[in-house]
MDAnalysis code that builds the backbone (N, CA, C; Angstrom):
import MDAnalysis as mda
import numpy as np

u = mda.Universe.empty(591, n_residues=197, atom_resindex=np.repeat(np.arange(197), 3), trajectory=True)
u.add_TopologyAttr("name", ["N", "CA", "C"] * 197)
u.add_TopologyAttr("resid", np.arange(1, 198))
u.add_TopologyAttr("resname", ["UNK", "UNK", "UNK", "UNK", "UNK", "UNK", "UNK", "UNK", "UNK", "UNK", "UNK", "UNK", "UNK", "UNK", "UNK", "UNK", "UNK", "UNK", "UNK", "UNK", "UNK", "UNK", "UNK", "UNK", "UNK", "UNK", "UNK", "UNK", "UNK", "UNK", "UNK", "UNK", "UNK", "UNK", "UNK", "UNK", "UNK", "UNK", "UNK", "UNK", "UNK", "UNK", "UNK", "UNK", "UNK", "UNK", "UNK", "UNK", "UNK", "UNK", "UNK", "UNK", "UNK", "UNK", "UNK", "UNK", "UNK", "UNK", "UNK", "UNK", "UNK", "UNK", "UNK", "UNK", "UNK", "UNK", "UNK", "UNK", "UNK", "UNK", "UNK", "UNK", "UNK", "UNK", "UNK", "UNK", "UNK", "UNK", "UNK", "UNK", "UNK", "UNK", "UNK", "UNK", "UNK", "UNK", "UNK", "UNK", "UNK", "UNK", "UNK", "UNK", "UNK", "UNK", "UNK", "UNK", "UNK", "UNK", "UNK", "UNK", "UNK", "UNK", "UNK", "UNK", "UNK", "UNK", "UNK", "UNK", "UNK", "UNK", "UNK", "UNK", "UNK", "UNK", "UNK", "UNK", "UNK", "UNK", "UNK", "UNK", "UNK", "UNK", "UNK", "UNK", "UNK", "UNK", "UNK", "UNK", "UNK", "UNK", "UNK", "UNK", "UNK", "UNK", "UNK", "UNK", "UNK", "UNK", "UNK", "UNK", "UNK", "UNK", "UNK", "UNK", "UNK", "UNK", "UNK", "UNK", "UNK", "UNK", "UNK", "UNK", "UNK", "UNK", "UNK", "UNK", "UNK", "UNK", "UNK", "UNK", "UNK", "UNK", "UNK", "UNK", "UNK", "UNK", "UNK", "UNK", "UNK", "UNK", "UNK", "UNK", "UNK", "UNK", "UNK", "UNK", "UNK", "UNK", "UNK", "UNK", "UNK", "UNK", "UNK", "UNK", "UNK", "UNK", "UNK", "UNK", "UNK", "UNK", "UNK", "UNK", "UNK", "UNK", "UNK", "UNK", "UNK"])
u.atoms.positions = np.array([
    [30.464, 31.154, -14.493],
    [29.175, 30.533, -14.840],
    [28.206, 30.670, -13.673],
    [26.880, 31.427, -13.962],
    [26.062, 31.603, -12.621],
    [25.579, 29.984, -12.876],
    [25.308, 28.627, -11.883],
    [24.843, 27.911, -11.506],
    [23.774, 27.756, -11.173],
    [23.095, 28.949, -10.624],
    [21.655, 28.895, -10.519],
    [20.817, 29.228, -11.225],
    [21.460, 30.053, -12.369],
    [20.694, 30.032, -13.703],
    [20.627, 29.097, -14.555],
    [21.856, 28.173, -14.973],
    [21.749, 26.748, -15.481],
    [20.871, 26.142, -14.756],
    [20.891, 26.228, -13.358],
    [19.725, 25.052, -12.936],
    [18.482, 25.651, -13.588],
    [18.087, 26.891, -13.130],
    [16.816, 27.455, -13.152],
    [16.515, 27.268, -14.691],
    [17.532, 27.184, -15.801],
    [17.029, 26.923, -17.341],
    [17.040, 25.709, -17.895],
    [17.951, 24.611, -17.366],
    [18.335, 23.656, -17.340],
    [17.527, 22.109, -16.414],
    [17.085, 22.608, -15.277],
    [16.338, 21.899, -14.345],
    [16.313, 20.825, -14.730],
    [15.469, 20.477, -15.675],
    [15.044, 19.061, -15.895],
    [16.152, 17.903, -16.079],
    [17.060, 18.094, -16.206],
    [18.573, 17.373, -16.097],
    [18.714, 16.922, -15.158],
    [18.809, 17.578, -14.003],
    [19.193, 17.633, -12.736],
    [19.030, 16.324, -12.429],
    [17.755, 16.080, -12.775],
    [17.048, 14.389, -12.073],
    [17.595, 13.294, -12.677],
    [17.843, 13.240, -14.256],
    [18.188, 12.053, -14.568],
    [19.912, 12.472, -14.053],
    [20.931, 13.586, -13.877],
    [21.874, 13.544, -13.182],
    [22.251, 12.753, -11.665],
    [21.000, 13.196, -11.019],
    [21.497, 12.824, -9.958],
    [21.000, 10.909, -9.990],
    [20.263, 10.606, -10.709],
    [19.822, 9.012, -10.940],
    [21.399, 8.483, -11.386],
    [22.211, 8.922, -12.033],
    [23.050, 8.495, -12.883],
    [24.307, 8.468, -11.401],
    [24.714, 9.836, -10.951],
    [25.536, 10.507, -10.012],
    [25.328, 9.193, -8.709],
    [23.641, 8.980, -8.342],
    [23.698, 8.601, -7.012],
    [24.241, 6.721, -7.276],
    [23.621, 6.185, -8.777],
    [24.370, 5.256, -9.028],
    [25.761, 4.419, -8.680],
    [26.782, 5.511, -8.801],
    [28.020, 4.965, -8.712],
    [28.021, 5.329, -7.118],
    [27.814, 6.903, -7.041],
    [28.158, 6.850, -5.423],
    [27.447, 8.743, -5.181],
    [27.777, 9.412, -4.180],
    [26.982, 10.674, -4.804],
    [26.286, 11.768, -4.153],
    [27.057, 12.021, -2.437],
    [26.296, 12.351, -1.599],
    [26.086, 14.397, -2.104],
    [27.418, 14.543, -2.652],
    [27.284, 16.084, -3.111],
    [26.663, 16.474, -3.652],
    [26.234, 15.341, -4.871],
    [25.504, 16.524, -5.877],
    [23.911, 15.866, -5.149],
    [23.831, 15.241, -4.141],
    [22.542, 15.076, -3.579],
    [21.940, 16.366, -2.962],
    [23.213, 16.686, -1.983],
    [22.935, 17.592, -1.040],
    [22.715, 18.779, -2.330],
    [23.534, 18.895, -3.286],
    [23.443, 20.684, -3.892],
    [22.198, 20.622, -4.577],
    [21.661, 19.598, -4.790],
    [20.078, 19.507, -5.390],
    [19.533, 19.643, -4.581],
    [19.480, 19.254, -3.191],
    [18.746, 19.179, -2.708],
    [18.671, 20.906, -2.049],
    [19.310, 21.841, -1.800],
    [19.541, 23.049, -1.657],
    [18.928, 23.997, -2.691],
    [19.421, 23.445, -3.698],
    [18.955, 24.334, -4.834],
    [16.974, 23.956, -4.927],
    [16.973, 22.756, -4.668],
    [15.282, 22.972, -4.656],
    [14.857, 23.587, -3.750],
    [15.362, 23.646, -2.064],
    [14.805, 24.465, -0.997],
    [14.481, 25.582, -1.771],
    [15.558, 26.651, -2.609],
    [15.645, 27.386, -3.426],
    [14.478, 27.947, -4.088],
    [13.741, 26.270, -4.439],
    [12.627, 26.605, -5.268],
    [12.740, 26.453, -7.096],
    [14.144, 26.004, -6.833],
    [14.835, 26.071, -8.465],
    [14.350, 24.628, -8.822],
    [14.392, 23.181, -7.777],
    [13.801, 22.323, -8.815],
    [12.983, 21.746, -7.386],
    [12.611, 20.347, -8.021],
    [11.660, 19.748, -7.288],
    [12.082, 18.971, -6.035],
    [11.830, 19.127, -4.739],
    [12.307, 17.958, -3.568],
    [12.350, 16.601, -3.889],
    [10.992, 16.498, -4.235],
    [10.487, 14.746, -4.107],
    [10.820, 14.276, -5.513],
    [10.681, 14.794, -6.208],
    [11.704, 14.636, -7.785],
    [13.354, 13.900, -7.309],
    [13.876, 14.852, -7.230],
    [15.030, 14.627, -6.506],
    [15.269, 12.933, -5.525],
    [14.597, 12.941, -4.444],
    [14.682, 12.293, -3.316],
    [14.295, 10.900, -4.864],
    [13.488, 11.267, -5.167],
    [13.148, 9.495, -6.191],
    [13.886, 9.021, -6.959],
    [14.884, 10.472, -7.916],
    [15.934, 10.465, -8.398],
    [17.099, 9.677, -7.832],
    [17.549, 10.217, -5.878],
    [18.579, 9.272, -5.449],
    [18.296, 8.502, -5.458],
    [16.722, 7.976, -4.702],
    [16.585, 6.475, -3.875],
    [16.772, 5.769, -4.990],
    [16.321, 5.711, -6.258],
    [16.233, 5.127, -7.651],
    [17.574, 4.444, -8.069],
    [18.305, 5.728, -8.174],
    [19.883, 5.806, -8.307],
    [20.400, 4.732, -7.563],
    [20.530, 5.192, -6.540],
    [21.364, 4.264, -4.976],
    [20.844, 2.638, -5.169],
    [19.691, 2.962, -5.471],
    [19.085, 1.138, -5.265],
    [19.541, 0.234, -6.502],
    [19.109, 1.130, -7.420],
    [19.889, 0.036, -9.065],
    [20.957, 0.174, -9.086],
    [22.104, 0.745, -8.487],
    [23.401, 1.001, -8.839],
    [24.117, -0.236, -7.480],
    [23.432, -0.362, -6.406],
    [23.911, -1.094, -5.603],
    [23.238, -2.806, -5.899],
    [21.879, -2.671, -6.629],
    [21.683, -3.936, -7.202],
    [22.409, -4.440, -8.259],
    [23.250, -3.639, -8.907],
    [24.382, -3.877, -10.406],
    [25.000, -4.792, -9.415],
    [25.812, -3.759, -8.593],
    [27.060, -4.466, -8.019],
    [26.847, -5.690, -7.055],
    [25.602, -5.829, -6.619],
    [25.236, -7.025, -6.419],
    [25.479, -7.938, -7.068],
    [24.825, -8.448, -8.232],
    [24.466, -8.874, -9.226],
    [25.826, -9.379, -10.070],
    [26.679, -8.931, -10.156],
    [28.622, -8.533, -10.376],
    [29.302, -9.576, -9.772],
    [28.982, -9.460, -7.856],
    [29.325, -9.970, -6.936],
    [29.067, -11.463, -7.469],
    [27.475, -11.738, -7.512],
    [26.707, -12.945, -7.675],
    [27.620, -13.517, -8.516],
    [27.659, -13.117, -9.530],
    [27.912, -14.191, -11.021],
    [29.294, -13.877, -11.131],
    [30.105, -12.945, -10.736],
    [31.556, -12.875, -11.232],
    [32.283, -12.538, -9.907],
    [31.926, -12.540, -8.635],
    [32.641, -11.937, -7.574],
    [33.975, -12.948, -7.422],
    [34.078, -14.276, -7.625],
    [35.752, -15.140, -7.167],
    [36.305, -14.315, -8.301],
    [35.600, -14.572, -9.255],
    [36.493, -14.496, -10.884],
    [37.304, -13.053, -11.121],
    [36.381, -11.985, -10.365],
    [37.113, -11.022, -10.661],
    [37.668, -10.058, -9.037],
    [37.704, -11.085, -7.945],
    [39.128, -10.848, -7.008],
    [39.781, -11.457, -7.369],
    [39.809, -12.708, -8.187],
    [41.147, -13.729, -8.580],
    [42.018, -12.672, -9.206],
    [41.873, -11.908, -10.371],
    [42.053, -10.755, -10.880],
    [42.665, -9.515, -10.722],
    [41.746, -9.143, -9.443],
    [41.843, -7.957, -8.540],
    [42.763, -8.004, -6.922],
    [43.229, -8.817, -6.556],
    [43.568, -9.590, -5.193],
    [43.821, -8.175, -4.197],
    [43.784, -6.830, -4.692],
    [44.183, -5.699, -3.704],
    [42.764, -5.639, -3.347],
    [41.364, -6.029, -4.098],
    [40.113, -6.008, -3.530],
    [39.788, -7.028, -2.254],
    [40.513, -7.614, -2.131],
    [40.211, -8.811, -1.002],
    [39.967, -8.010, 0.088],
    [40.881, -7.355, 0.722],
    [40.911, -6.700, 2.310],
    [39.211, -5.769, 2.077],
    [39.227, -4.884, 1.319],
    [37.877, -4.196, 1.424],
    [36.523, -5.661, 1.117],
    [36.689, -6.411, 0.686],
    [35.649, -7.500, 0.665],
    [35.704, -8.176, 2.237],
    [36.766, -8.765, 2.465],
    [36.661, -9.371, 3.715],
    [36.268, -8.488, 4.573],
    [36.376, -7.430, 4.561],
    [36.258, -6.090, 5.613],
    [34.397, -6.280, 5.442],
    [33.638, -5.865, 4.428],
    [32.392, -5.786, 4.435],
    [31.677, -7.454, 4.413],
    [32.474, -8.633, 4.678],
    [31.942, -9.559, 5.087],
    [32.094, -10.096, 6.635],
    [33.038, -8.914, 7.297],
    [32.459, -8.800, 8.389],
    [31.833, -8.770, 8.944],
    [31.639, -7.022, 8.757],
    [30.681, -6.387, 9.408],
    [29.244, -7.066, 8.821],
    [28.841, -7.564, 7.867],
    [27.955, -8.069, 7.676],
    [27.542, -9.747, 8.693],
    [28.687, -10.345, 8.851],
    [28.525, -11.542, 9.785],
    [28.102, -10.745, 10.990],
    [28.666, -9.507, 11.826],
    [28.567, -9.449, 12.974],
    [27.535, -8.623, 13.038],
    [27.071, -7.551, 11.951],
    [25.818, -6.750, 12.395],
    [24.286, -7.334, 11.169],
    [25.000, -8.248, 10.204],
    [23.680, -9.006, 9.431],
    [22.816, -7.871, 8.671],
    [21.700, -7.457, 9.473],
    [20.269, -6.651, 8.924],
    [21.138, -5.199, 8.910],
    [21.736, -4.859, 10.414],
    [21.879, -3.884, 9.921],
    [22.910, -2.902, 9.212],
    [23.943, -3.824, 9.064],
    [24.845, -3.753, 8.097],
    [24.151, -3.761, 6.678],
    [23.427, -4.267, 6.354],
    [22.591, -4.250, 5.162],
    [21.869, -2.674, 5.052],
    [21.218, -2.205, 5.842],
    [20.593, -1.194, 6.230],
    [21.611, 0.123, 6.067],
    [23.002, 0.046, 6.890],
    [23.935, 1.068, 6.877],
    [24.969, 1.354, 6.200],
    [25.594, 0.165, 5.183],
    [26.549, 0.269, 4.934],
    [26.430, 1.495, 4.130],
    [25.814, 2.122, 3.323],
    [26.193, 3.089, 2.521],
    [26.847, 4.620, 3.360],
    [26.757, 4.771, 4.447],
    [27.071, 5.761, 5.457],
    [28.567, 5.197, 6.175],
    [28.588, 3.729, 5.659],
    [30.337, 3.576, 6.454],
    [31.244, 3.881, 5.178],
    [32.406, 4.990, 5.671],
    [33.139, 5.161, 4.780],
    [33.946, 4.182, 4.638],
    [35.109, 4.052, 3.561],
    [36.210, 2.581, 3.314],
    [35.592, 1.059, 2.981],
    [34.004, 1.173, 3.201],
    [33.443, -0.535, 2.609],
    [32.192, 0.379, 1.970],
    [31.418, 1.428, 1.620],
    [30.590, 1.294, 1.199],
    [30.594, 0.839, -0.568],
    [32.031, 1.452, -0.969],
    [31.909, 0.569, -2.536],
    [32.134, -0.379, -2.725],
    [32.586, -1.266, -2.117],
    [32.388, -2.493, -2.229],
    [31.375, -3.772, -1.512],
    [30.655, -3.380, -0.487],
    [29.729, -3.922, -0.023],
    [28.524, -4.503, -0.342],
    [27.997, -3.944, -1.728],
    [27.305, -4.363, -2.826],
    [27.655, -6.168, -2.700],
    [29.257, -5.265, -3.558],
    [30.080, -6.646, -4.385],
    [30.328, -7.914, -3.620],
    [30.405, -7.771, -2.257],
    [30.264, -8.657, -1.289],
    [29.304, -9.447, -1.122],
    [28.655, -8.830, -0.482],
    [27.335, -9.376, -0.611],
    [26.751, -10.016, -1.219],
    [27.044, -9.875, -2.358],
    [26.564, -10.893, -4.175],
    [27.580, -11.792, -3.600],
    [28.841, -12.148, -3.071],
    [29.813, -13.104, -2.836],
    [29.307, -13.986, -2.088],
    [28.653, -13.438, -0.699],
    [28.366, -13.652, 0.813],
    [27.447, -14.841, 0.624],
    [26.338, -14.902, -0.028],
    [25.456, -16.162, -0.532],
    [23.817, -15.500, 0.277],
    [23.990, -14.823, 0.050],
    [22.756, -13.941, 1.030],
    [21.590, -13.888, 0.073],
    [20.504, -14.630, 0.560],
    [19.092, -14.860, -0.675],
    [19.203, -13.435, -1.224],
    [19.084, -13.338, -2.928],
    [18.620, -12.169, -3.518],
    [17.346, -11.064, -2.864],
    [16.737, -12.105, -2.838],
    [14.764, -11.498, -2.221],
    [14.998, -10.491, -1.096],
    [15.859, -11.325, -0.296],
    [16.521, -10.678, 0.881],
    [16.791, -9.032, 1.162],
    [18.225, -9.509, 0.045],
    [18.784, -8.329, -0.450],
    [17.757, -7.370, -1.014],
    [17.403, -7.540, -2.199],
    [16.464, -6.419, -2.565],
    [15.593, -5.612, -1.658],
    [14.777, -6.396, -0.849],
    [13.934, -5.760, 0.017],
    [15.098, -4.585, 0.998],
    [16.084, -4.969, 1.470],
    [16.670, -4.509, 2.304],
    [17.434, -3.255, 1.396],
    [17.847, -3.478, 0.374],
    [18.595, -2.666, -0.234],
    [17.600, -1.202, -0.255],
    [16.317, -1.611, -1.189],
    [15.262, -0.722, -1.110],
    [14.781, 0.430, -0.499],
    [15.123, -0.315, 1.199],
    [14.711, -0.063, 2.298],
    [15.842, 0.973, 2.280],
    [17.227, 0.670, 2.743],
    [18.543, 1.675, 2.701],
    [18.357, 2.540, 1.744],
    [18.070, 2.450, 0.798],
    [18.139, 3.203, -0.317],
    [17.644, 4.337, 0.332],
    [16.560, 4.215, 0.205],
    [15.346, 5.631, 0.346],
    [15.733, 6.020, 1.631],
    [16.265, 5.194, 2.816],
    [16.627, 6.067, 3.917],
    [17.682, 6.744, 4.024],
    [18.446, 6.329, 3.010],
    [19.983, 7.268, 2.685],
    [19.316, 8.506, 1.570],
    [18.782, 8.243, 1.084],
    [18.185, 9.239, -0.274],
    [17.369, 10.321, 0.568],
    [16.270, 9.889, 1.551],
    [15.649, 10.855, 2.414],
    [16.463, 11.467, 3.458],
    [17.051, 10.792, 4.199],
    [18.601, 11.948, 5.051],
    [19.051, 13.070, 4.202],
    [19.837, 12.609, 3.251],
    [20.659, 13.457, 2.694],
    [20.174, 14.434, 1.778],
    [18.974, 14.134, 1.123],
    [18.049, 15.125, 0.863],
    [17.397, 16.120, 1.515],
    [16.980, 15.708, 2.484],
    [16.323, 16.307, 3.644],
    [17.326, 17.431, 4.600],
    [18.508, 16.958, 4.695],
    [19.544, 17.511, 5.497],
    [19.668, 18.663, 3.683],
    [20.080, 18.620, 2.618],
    [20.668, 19.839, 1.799],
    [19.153, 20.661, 1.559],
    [17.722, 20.019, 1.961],
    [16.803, 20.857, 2.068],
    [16.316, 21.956, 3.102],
    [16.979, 21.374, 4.032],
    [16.881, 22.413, 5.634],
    [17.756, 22.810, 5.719],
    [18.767, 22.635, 5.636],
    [20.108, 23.739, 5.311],
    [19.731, 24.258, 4.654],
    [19.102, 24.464, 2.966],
    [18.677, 24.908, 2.187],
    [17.868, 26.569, 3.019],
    [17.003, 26.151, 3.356],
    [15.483, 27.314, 4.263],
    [16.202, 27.210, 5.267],
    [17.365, 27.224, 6.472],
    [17.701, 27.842, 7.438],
    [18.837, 28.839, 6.573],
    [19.803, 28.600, 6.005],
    [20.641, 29.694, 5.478],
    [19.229, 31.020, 4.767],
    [18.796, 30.612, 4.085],
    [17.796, 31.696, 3.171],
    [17.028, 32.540, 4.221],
    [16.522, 31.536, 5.401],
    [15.922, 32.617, 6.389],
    [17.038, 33.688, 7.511],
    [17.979, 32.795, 7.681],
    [19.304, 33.559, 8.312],
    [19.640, 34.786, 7.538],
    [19.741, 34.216, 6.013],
    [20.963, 35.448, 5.529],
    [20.123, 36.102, 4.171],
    [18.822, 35.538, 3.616],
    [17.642, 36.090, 2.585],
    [18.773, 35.765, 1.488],
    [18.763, 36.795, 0.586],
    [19.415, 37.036, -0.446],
    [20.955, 36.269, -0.625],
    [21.612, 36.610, 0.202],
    [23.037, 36.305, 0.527],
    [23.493, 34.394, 0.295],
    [22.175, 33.889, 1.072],
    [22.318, 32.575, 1.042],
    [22.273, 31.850, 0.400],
    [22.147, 32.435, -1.104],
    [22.491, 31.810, -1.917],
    [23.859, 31.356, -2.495],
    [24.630, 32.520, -2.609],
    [25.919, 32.696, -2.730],
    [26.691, 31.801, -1.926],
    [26.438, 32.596, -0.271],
    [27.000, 31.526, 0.863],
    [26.619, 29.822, 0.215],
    [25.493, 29.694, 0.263],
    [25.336, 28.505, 0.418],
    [26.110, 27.585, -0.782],
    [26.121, 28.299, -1.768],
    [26.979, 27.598, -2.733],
    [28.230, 27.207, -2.500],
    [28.703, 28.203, -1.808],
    [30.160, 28.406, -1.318],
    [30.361, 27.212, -0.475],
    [29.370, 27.434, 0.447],
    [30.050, 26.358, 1.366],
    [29.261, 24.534, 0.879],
    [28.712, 24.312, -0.211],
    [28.816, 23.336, -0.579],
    [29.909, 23.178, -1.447],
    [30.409, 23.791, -2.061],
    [31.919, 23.991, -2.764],
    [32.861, 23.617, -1.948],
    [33.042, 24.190, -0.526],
    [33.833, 24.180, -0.070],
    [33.852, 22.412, 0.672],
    [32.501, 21.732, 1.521],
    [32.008, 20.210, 1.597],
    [32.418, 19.514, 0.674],
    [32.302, 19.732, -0.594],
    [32.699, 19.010, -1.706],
    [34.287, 18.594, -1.356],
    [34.976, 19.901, -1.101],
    [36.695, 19.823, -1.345],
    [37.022, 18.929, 0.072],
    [36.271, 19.236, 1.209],
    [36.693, 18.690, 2.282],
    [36.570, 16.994, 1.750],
    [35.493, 16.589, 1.492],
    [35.003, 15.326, 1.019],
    [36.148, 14.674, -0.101],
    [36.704, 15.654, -0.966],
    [37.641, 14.576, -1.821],
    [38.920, 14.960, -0.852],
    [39.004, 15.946, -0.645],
    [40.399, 15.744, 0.405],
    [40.172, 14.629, 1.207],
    [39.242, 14.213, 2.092],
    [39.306, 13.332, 2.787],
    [39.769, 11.530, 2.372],
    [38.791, 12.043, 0.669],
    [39.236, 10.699, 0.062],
    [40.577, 10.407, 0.006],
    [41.335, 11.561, -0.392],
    [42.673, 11.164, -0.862],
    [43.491, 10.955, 0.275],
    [43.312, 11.650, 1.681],
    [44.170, 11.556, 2.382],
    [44.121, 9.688, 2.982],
    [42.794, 9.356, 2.624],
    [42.505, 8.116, 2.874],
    [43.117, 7.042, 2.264],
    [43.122, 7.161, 1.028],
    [43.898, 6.859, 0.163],
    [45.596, 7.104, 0.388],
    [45.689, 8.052, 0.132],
    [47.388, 8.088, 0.567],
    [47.358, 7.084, 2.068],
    [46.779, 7.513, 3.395],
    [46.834, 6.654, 4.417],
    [47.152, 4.779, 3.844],
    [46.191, 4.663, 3.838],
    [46.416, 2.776, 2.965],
    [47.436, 2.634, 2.516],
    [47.725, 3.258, 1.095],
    [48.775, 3.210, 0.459],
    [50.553, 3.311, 1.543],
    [50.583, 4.002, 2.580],
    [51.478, 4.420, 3.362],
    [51.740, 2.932, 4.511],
    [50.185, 2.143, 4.804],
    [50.043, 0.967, 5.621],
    [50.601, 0.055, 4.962],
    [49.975, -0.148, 3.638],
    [50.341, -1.433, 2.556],
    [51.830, -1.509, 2.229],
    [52.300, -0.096, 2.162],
    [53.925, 0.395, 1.751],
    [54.997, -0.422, 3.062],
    [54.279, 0.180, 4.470],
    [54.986, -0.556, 5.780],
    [55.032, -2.132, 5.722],
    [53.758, -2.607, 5.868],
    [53.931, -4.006, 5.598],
    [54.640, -4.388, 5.147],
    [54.454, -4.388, 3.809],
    [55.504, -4.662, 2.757],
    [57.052, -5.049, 2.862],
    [57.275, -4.055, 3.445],
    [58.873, -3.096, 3.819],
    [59.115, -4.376, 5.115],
    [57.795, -4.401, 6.411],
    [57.904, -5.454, 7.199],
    [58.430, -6.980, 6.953],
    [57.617, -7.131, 5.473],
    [57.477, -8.779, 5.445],
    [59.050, -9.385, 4.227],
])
């Protein structure tokens, strides 16, 4: 399947994709949009409104989750505790800018939302701040698959397209490998304990 012809016929998808994508979580298909527009195939600032949009209502859900159901559903969940207490940490000890960063710390950014709705932290608060993260995570990571984008194309012209696909293909695999090995890691800690207690 050429990919850059689906985009190039397809385009207009892309945006409500990546609104939907940056929602749950979503840095890949940020960056490959954001490449493929350097490209010229779709729009930058389309895009960038697409994540910030995404990122901000998807982390106000899980807010919102936190608020009205966060005891009810760790009572439930009790393997969620350690990643909650973990992002009510770092939130006691860094406050604003834990609010500001969490989406860039790996191991609490999915649940940090959900915390937070726990934590008792004014809504008004939150929103403004969330907002704020949003668009500065949405403009990085956009910005970074847009200049990668025009330095490969001016390096390699023609070629960099291909390359460049490739090696977001290849980011992608590093990125879920990393998940899983992360995953297996925990699972291997929780297993010791266990075995300890």
């Amino acid at each position: 399947m050429n990919v850059h012809h689906f985009i190039a016929t397809h385009g207009a998808w892309s945006y409500p994709i990546t609104f939907v994508w940056t929602f749950f979580e979503g840095e890949t298909f940020v960056l490959f949009a954001a490449f493929a527009a350097a490209e010229g195939l779709l729009n930058a600032p389309l895009i960038l409104v697409a994540a910030w949009f995404g990122s901000f209502a998807g982390d106000q859900c899980y807010f919102w989750i936190g608020r009205r159901f966060g005891l009810r559903v760790l009572a439930r969940q009790p393997k969620w505790r350690g990643r909650v207490d973990s992002a009510l940490a770092w939130l006691k000890r860094f406050d604003i800018w834990f609010i500001l960063s969490f989406r860039f710390i790996y191991g609490v950014r999915n649940f940090s939302s959900f915390a937070l709705g726990i934590s008792g932290i004014d809504w008004r608060r939150f929103l403004i701040l969330n907002f704020t993260a949003a668009g500065l995570w949405a403009t990085i990571f956009v910005g970074v698959g847009y200049l990668t984008g025009h330095a490969l194309e001016k390096m390699l012209g023609e070629v960099a397209r291909d390359f460049g696909l490739v090696m977001l293909v290849v980011f992608a695999l590093i990125l879920i490998g990393a998940h899983v090995a992360h995953r297996l890691h925990r699972r291997r800690r929780r297993a010791a304990v266990a075995h300890r207690s």
